[in-house]
N, C-alpha and C positions, 0 to 999 in steps of 0.2 A: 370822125376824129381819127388821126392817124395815132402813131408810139408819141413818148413825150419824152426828152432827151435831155440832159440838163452836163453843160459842162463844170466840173468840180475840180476842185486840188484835194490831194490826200496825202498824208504825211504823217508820220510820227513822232507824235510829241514828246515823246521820251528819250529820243533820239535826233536834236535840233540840227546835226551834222550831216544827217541822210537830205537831200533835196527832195523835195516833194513834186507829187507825179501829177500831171494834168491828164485827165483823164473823162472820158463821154462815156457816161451813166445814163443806163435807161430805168427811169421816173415810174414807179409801180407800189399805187396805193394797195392793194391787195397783197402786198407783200410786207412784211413787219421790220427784216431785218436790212441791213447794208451786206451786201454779197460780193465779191473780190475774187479775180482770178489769181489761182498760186503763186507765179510771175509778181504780183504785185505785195502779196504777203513779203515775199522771199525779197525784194527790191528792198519792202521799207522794215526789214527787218521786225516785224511783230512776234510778239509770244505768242504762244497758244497756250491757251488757258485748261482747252477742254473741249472733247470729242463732245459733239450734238448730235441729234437723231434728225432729220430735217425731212417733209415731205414735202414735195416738187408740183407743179403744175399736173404732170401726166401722174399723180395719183403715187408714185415709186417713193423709196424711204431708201436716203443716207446718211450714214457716218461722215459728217466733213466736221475740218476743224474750226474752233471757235477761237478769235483770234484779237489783238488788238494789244495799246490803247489805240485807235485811230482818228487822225484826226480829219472832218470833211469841212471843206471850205469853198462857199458860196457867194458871191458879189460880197455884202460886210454879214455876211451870218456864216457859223462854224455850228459844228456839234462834237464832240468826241465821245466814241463810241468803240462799239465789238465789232466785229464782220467774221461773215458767215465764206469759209475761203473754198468754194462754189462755180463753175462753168467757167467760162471764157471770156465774159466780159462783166464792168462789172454794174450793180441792179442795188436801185437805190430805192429804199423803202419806205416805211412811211412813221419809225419813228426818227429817224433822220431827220422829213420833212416838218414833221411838227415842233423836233427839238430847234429847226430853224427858223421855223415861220416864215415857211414859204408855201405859197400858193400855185397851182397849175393853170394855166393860160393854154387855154385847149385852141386857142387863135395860131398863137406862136410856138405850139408844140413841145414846150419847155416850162421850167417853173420862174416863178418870180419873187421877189420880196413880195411880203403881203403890203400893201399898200394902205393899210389901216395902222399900220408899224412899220413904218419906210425906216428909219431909225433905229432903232433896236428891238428885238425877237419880245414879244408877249407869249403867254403863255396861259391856258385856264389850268385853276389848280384845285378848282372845287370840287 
């Protein structure tokens, strides 16, 4: 199985005059948060809330900032949330995923609507 790639719109809903950005996110359950290049904080104008501590893949620890309201937008699933404003591109995690109930298709590389809720996002809340 190769990366998994998922194309998204992002935009801020606080600010419905900004256009929102289409943008290729790489799909990464082991990761928690939504992560955003500068570029795109700075584009859709987001606040920061507040410096996080965050550690990386290779083990190293940053200060980056915590950011949002944002909004991500997937075939008919959204979520608004924070992002983590982080590397170069931007890395889409997995409470994103669950807030939209979408599944990953390791066929097609990419995510899907879950097709047990083609219609609107389920969610377990026990």
């Amino acid at each position: 199985m190769g990366f998994t790639y998922a194309d998204i719109t992002l935009s801020n809903p606080g600010k419905p005059h900004l256009k929102p950005m289409a943008v290729r996110a790489m799909v990464d359950t082991g990761a928690m948060m939504l992560c955003i290049p500068e570029h795109i904080a700075v584009q859709l104008q987001l606040e920061e809330f507040e410096k996080r501590e965050v550690t990386t893949a290779d083990e190293s620890r940053h200060v980056v900032s915590h950011v949002g309201p944002i909004l991500i937008r997937f075939d008919n699933r959204h979520s608004i949330t924070g992002a983590l404003v982080i590397g170069n591109s931007v890395l889409l995690g997995a409470i994103a995923l669950q807030d939209m109930d979408v599944v990953i298709s390791p066929t097609r590389e990419t995510i899907i609507v879950n097709p047990e809720s083609p219609n609107i996002p389920s969610a377990i809340v026990k």
